[in-house]
NUMARVEX-920167 format. One record per residue (C-alpha): residue in three letters; residue number from 1; x, y, z. Coordinates in steps of 0.1 Angstrom, whole numbers, m for minus. Example, Ala and Ser with C-alpha at 12.3 -4.5 7.8 and 13.67 -1.06 7.14 Angstrom:
<pts>
pt code->ALA	pos->1	u->123	v->m45	w->78 $
pt code->SER	pos->2	u->137	v->m11	w->71 $
</pts>
This chain:
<pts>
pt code->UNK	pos->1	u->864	v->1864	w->2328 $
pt code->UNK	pos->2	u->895	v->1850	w->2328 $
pt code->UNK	pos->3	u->892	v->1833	w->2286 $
pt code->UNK	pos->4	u->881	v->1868	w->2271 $
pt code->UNK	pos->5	u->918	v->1883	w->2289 $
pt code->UNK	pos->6	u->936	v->1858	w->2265 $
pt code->UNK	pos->7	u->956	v->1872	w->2238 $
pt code->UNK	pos->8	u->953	v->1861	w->2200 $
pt code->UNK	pos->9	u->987	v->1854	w->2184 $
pt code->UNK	pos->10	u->1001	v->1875	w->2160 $
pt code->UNK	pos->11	u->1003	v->1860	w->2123 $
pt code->UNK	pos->12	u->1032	v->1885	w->2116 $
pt code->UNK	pos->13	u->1052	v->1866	w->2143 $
pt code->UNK	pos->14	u->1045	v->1832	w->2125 $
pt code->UNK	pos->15	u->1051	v->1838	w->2091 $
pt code->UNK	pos->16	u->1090	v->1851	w->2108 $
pt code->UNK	pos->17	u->1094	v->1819	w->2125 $
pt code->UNK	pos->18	u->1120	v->1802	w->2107 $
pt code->UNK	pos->19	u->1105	v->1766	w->2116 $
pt code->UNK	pos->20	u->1074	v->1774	w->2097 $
pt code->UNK	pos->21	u->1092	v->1795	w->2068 $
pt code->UNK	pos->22	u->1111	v->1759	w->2062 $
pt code->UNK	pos->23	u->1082	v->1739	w->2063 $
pt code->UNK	pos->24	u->1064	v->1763	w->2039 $
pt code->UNK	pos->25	u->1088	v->1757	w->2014 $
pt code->UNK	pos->26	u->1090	v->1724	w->2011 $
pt code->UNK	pos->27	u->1053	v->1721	w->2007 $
pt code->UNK	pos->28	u->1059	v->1745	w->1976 $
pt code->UNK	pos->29	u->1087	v->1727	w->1960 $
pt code->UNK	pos->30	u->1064	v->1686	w->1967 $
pt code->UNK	pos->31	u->1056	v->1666	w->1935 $
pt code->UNK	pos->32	u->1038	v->1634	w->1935 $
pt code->UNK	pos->33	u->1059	v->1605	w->1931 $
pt code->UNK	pos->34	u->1051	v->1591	w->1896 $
pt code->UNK	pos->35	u->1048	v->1551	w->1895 $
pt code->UNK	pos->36	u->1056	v->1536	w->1863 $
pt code->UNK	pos->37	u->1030	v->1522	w->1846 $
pt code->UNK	pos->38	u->1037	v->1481	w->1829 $
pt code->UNK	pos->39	u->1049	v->1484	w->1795 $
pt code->UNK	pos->40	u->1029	v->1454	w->1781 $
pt code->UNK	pos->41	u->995	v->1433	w->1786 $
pt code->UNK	pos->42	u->1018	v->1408	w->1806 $
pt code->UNK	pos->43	u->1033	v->1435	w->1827 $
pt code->UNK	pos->44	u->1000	v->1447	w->1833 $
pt code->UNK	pos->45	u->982	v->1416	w->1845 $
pt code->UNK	pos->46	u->1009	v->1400	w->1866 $
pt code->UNK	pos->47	u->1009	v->1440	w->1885 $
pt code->UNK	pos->48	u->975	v->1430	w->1890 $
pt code->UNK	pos->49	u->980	v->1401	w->1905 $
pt code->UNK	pos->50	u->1010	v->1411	w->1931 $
pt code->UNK	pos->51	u->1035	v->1400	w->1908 $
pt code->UNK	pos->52	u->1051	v->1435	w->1894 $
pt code->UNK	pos->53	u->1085	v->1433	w->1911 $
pt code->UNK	pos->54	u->1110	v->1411	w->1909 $
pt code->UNK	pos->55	u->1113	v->1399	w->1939 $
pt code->UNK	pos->56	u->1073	v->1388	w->1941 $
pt code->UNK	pos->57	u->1081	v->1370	w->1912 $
pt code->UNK	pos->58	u->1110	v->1349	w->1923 $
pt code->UNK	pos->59	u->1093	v->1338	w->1957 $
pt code->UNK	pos->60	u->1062	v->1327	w->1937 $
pt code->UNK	pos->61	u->1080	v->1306	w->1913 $
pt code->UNK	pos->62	u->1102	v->1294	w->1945 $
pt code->UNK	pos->63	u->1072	v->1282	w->1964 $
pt code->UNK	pos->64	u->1057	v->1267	w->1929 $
pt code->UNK	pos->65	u->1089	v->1247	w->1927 $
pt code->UNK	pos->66	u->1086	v->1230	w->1962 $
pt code->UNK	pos->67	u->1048	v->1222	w->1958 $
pt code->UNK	pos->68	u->1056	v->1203	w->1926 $
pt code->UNK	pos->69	u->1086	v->1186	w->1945 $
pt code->UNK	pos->70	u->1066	v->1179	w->1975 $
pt code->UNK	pos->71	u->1036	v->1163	w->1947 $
pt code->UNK	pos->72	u->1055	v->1143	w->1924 $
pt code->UNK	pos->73	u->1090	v->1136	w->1930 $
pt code->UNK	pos->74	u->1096	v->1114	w->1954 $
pt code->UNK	pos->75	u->1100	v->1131	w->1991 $
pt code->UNK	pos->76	u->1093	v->1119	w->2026 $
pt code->UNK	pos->77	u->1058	v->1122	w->2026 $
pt code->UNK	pos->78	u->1059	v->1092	w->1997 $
pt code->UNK	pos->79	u->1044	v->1059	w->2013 $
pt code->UNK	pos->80	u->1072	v->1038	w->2025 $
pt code->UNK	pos->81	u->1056	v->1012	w->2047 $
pt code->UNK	pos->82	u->1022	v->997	w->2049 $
pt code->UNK	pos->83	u->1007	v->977	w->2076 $
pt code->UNK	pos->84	u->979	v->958	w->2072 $
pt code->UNK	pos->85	u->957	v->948	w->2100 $
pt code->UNK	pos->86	u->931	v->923	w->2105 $
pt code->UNK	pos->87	u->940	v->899	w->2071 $
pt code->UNK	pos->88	u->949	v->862	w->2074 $
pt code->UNK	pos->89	u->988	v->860	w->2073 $
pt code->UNK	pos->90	u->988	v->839	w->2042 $
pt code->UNK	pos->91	u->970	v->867	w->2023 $
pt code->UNK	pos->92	u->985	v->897	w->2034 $
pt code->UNK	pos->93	u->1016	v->895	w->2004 $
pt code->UNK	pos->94	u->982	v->897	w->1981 $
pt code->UNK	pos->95	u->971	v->924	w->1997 $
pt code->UNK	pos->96	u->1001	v->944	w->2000 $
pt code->UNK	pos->97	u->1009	v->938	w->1962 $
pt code->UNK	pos->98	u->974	v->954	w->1957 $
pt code->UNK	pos->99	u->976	v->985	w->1977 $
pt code->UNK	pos->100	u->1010	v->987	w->1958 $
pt code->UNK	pos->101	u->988	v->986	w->1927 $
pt code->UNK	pos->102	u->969	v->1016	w->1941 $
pt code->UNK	pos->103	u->1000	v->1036	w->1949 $
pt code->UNK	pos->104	u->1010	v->1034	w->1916 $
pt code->UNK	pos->105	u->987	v->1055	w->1898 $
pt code->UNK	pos->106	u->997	v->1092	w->1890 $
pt code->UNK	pos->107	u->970	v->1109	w->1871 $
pt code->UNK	pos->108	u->952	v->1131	w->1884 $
pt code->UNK	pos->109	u->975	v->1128	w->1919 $
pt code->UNK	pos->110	u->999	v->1110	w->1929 $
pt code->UNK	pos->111	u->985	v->1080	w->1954 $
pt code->UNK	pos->112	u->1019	v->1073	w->1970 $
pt code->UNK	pos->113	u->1022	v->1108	w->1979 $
pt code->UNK	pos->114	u->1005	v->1099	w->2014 $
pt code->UNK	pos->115	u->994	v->1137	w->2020 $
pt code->UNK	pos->116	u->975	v->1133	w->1982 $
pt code->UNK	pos->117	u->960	v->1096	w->1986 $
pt code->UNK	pos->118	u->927	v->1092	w->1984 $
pt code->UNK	pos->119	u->913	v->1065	w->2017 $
pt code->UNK	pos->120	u->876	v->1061	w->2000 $
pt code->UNK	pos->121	u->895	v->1056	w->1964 $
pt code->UNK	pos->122	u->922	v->1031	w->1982 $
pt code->UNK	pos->123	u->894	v->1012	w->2002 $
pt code->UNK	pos->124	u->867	v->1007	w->1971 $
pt code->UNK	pos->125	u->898	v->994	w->1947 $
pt code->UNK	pos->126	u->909	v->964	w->1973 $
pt code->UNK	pos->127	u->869	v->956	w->1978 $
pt code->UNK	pos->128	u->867	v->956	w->1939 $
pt code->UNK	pos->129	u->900	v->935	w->1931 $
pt code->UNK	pos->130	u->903	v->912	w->1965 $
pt code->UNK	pos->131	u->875	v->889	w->1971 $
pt code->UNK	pos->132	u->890	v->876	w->2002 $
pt code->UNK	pos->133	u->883	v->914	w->2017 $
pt code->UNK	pos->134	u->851	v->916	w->2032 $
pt code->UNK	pos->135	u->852	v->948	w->2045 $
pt code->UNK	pos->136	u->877	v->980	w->2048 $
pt code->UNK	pos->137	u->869	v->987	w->2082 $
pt code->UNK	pos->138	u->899	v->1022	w->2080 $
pt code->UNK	pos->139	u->928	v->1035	w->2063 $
pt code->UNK	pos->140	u->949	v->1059	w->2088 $
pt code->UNK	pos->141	u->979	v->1075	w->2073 $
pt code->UNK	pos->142	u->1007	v->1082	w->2102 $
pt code->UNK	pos->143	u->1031	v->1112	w->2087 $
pt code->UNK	pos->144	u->1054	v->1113	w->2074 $
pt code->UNK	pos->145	u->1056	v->1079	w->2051 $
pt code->UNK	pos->146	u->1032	v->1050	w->2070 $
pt code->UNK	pos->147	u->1003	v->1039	w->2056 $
pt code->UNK	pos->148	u->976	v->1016	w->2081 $
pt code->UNK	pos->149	u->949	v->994	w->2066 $
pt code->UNK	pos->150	u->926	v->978	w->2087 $
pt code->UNK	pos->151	u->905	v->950	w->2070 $
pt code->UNK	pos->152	u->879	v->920	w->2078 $
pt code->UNK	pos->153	u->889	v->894	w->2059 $
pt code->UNK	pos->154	u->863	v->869	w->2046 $
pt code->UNK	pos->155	u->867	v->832	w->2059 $
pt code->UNK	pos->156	u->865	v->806	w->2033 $
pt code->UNK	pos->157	u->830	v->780	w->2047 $
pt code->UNK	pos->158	u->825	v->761	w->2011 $
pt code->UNK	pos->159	u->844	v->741	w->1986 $
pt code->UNK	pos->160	u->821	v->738	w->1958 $
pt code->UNK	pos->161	u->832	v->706	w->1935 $
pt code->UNK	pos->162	u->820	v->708	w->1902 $
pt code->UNK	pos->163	u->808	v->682	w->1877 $
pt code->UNK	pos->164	u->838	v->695	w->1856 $
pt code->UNK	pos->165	u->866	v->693	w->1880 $
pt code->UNK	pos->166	u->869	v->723	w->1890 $
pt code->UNK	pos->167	u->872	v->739	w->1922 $
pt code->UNK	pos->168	u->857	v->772	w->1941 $
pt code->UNK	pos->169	u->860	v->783	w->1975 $
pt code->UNK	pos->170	u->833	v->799	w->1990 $
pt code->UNK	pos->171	u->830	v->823	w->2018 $
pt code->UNK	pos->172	u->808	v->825	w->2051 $
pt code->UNK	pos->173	u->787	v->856	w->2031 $
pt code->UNK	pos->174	u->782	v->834	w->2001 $
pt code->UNK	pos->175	u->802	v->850	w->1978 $
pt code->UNK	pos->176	u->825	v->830	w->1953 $
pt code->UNK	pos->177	u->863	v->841	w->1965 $
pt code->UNK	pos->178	u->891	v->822	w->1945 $
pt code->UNK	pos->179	u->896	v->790	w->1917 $
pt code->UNK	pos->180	u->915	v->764	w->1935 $
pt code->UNK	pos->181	u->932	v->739	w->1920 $
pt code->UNK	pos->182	u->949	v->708	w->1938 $
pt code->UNK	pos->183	u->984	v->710	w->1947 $
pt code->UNK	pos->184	u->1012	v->679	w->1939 $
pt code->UNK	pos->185	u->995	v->655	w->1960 $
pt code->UNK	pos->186	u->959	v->662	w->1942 $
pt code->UNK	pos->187	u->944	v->671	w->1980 $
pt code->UNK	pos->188	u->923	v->699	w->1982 $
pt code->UNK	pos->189	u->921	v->721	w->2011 $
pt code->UNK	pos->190	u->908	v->710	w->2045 $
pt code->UNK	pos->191	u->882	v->723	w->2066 $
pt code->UNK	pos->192	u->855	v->739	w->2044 $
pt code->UNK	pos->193	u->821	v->719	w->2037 $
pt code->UNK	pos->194	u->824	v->698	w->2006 $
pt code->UNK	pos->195	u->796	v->710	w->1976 $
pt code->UNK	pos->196	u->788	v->691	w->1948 $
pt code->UNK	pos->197	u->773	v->711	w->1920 $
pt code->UNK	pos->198	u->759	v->697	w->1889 $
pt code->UNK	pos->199	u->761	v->726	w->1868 $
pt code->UNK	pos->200	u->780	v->759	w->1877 $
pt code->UNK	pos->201	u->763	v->781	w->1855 $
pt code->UNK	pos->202	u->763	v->815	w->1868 $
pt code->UNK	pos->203	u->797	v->809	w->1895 $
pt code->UNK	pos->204	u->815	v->837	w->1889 $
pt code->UNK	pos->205	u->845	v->846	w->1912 $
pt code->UNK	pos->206	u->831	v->878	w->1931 $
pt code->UNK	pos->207	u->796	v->871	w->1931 $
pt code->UNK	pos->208	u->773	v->857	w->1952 $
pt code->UNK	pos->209	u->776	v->818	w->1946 $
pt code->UNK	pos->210	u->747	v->813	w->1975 $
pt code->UNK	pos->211	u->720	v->838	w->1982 $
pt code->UNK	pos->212	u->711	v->845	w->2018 $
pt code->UNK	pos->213	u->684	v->823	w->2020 $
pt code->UNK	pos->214	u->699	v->793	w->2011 $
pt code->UNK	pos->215	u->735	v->807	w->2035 $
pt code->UNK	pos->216	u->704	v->811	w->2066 $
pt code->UNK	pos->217	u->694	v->770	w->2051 $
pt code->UNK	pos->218	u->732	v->756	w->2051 $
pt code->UNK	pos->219	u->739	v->774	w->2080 $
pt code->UNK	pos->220	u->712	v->760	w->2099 $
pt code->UNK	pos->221	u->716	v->727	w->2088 $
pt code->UNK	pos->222	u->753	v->726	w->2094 $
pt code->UNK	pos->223	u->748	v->741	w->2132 $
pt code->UNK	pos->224	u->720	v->715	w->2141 $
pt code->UNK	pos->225	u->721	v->680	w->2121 $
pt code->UNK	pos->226	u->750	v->667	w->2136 $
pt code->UNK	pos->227	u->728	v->668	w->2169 $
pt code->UNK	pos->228	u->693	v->660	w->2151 $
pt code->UNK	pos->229	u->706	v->626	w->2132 $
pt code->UNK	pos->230	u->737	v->617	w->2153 $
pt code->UNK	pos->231	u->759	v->618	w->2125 $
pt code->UNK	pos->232	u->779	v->641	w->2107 $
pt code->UNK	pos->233	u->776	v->661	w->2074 $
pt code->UNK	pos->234	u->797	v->639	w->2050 $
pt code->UNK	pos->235	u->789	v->669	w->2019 $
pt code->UNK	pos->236	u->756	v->689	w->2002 $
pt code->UNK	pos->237	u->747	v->682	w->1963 $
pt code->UNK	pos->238	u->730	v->708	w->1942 $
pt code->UNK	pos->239	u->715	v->704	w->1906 $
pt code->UNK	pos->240	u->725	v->740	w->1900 $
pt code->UNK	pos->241	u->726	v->770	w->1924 $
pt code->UNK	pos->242	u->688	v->781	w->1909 $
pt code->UNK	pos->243	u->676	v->750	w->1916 $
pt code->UNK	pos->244	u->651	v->748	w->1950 $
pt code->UNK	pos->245	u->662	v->711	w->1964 $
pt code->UNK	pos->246	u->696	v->700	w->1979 $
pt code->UNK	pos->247	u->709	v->668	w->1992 $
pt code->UNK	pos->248	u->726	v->664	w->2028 $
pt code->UNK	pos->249	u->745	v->631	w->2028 $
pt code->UNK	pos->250	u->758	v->621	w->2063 $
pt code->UNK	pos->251	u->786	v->603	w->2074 $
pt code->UNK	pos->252	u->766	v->576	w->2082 $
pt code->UNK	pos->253	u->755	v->563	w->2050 $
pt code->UNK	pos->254	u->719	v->581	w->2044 $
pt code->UNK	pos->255	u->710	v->611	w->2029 $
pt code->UNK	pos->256	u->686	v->640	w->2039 $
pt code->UNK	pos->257	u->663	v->658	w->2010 $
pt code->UNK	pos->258	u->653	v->696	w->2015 $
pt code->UNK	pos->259	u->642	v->725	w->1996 $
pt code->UNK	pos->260	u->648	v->760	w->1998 $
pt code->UNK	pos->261	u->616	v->772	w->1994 $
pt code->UNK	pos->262	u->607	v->757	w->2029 $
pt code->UNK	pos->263	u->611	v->777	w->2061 $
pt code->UNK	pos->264	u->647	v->758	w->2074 $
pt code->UNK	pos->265	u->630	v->761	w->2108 $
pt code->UNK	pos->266	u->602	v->745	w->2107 $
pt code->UNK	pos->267	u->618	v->714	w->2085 $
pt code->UNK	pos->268	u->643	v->712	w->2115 $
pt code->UNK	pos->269	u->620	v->708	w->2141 $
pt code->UNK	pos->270	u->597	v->681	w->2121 $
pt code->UNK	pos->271	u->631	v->665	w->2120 $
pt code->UNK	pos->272	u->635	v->667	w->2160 $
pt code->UNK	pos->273	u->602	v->648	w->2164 $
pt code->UNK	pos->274	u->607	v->623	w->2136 $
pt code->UNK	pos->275	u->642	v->603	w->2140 $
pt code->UNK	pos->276	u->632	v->597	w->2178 $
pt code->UNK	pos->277	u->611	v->574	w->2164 $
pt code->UNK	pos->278	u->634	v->553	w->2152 $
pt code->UNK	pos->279	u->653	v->528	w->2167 $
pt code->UNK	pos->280	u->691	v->523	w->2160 $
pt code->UNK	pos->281	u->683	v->493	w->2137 $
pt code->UNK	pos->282	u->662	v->516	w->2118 $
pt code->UNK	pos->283	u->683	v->544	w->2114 $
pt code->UNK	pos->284	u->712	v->517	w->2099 $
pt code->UNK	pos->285	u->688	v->509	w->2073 $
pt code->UNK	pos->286	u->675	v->543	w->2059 $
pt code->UNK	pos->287	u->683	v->552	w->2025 $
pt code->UNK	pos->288	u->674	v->590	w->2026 $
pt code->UNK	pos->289	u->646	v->610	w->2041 $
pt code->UNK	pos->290	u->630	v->636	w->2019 $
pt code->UNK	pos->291	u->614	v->663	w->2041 $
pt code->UNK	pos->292	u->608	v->688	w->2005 $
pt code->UNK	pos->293	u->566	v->677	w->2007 $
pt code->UNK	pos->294	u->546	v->698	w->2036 $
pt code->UNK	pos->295	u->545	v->687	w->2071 $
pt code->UNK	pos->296	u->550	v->653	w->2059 $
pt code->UNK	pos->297	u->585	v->637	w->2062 $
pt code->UNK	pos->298	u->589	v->605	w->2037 $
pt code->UNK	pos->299	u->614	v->576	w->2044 $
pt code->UNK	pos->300	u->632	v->553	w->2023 $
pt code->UNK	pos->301	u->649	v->523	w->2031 $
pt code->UNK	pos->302	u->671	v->503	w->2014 $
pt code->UNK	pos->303	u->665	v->473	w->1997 $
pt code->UNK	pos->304	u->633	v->487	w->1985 $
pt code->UNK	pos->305	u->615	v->503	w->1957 $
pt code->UNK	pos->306	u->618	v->540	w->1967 $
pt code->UNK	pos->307	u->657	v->535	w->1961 $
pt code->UNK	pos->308	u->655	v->535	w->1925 $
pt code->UNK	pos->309	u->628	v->568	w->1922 $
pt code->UNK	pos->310	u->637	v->597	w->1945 $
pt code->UNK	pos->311	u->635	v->623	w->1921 $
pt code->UNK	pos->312	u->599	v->626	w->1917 $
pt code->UNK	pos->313	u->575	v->661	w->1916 $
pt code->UNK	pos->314	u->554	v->640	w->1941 $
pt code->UNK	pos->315	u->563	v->619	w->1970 $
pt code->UNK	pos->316	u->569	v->587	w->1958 $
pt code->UNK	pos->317	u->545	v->563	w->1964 $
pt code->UNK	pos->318	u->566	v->537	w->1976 $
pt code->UNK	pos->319	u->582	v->551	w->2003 $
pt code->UNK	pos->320	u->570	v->555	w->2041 $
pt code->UNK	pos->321	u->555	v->588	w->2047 $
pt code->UNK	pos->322	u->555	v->598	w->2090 $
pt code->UNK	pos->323	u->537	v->630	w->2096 $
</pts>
């Protein structure tokens, strides 16, 4: 066949071919190249690492230098404006002066640094130290310097008056939001539902000055009264905020009695069947109607005995009871 006609070539003509002679002898004459091995411990651990040369070296510290400029001194990725969304107008320099507050800390990060700032850490630190924040509903941060804070403010509902003189607002969740004092014309601020409290024990500026029981009770009475008695709620009194009972008085000149510890619904609804029953020259001669005993409702007139007893563990027996 045509493979076993092929020749072998001859070694003798190899080993004469200068191309292969040249290449011969420089495998001969080959040594290793010999690296230099670090002189010290330090030399020897930063080769480890990738830091033998010189020029390793000199970008790492380079790229060391900008992180800590781009951390702590002050670039453009530092926090230059804040918005704040969602807050009443008149509290938003309050707020501001706060998140200000936050920005300000250093250890372990810097907070102004927006890259660095922790949004749980901002948004527990103005629940914590602004009662008129009742929720941190986001905090976006728009690169490179803008810092967005969307809130829910609280509204103030209460103005609780003290038998000491002094003054709390209280907001629609029950919780105790500010001191406030009168300003040069001794007037207090408008619009919030007057509270008279005996003894404040236990007010304390961001806690609950109401639990929700008696919020659901106020509430309820606030919303439906008006409509029940035809007359508006003049202010509540309140022994103490532990204490079961609290007094409605009404514009009109009477007062109603209720307790906590009743369901607000039911005591409502007894009240929608009673004052029907009474005519208009009735209703100009109540005193107060104490609805704190059962299913009964218990009416005072005045120019009468009950006047002078109202505060009694049983339903005084002078007064009218209507079931």
């Amino acid at each position: 066949m045509f493979g076993k006609n092929k020749k072998k070539p001859d070694s003798k003509i190899r080993f004469q071919n200068s191309r292969f002679k040249h290449r011969l002898s420089e495998a001969r004459g080959y040594k290793r190249h010999i690296r230099n091995k670090p002189g010290g411990k330090g030399e020897f651990f930063l080769s480890k690492i990738g830091l033998g040369s010189w020029l390793s070296r000199f970008s790492t510290l380079l790229v060391f230098f900008v992180l800590i400029y781009l951390t702590f001194i002050p670039n453009f990725f530092f926090v230059k404006n804040i918005t704040i969304n969602g807050e009443q107008s008149g509290d938003k320099s309050t707020t501001e002066t706060l998140i200000n507050s936050y920005l300000s800390k250093e250890l372990p990060w810097p907070q102004k640094n927006l890259v660095l700032l922790s949004k749980n850490g901002l948004k527990n630190f103005l629940l914590k130290n602004d009662q008129k924040i009742l929720d941190v509903t986001a905090v976006n941060k728009k690169l490179p310097s803008t810092l967005i804070v969307n809130l829910v403010p609280r509204v103030d509902q209460f103005l609780i008056q003290t038998a000491s003189s002094t003054n709390f607002s209280v907001a629609d969740d029950g919780v105790a939001t500010a001191e406030i004092f009168p300003d040069a014309s001794d007037t207090l601020p408008t619009g919030l539902t007057e509270v008279k409290l005996d003894d404040s024990e236990g007010l304390i500026i961001g806690n609950k000055a109401f639990n929700q029981n008696q919020l659901n009770f106020l509430n309820q009475t606030q919303s439906q009264l008006s409509t029940i008695v035809k007359s508006p709620i003049d202010s509540y009194e309140l022994a103490s905020l532990q204490a079961p009972d609290f007094t409605v008085y009404l514009k009109s000149g009477f007062k109603l009695l209720f307790s906590f510890n009743s369901d607000s619904g039911q005591v409502l609804n007894r009240l929608k069947l009673l004052f029907p029953q009474f005519a208009d020259s009735d209703v100009k001669k109540l005193y107060y109607v104490d609805m704190r005993f059962g299913n009964n409702g218990y009416v005072c007139f005045k120019a009468t005995a009950c006047v002078q007893n109202i505060i009694l563990p049983n339903a005084p027996a002078s007064t009218t009871p209507i079931n």
